[in-house]
C-alpha positions in Angstrom: -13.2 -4.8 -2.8 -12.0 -4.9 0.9 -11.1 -7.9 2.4 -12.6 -8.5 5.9 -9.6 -10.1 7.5 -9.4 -9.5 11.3 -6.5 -11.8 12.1 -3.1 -10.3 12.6 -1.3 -12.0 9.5 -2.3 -11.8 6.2 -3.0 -14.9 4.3 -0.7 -15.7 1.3 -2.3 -15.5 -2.0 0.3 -18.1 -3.7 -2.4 -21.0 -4.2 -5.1 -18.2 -5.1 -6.6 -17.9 -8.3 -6.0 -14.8 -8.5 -3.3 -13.5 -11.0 -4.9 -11.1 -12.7 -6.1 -9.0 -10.0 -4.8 -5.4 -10.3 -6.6 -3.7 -7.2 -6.0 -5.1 -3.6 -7.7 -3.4 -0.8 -6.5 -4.7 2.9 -6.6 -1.6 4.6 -8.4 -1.5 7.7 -8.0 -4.9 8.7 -5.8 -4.5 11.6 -3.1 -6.4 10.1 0.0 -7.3 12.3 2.2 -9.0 9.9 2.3 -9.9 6.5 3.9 -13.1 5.3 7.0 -13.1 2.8 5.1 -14.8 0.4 1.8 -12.9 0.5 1.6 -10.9 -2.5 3.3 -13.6 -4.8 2.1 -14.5 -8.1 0.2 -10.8 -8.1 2.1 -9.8 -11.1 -0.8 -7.9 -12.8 -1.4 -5.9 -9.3 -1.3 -2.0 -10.0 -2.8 -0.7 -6.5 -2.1 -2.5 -3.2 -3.7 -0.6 -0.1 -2.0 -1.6 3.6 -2.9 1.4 5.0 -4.8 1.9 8.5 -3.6 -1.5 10.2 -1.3 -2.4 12.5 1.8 -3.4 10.6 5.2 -2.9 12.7 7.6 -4.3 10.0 8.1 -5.5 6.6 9.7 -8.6 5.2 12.6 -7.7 2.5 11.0 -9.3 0.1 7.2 -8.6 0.5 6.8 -6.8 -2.8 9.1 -8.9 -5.0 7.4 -9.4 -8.5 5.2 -6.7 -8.0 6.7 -5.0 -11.3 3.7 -3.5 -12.2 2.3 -1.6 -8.9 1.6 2.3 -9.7 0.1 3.1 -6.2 1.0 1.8 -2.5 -0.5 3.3 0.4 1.3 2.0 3.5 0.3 5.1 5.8 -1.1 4.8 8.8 0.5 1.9 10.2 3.1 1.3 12.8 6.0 1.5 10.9 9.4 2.1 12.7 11.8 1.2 9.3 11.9 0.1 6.0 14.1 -2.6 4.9 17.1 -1.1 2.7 15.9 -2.5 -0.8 11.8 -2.9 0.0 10.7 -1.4 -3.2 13.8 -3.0 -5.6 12.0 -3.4 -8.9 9.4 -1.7 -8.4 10.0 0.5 -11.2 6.4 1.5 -12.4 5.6 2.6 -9.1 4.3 6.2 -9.0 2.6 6.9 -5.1 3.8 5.2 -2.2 1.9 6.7 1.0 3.4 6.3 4.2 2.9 8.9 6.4 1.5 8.4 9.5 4.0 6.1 11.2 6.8 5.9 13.4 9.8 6.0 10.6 12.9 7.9 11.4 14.6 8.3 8.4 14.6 5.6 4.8 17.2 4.3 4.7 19.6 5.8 1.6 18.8 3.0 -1.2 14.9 2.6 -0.5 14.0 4.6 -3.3 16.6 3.7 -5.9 15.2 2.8 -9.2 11.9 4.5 -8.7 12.4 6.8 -11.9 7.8 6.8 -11.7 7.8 8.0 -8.6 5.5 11.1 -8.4 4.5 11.3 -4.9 5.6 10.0 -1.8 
């Protein structure tokens, strides 16, 4: 399913019906920003795609009570940095994807607690 959102924030999904969505596809949308809020009450979400949009940063937060995401693909984006706890529990997670943007280095936390992680 691929959501055809050309606006450059992302809607929230809070007042959605949609809790037991595991599978969110928002790539190519040429997405700007996302909301802090966007991805709340997701908490059945296993695959999130942000990939091949526009996004320059990330709230802290964005991916808070996303416990049971496997795969994120934020590649391809316009990412400069990552905020120092972004993927804090998280744990589950097995892919993130971002290559393809403008990150320097992660900062030295940003990956603490991922013991899933298989690729990055």
């Amino acid at each position: 399913m691929r959501a055809a959102m050309s606006s450059a924030a992302c809607p929230t999904t809070s007042s959605a019906k949609s809790v037991r969505l595991k599978t969110l596809d928002l790539s190519y949308n040429a997405l700007q920003a996302l909301e802090p809020e966007t991805f709340q009450g997701l908490s059945q979400l296993r695959v999130l795609y942000l990939d091949q949009n526009q996004l320059r940063e990330l709230p802290p937060n964005i991916f808070q009570g996303l416990g049971q995401l496997r795969e994120l693909r934020l590649d391809k984006n316009l990412l400069r940095e990552l905020p120092p706890n972004l993927f804090r529990g998280l744990g589950q997670l097995q892919e993130i994807r971002l290559d393809e943007n403008l990150l320097g280095e992660l900062p030295d936390n940003v990956l603490q607690g991922l013991g899933q992680l298989q690729k990055l």
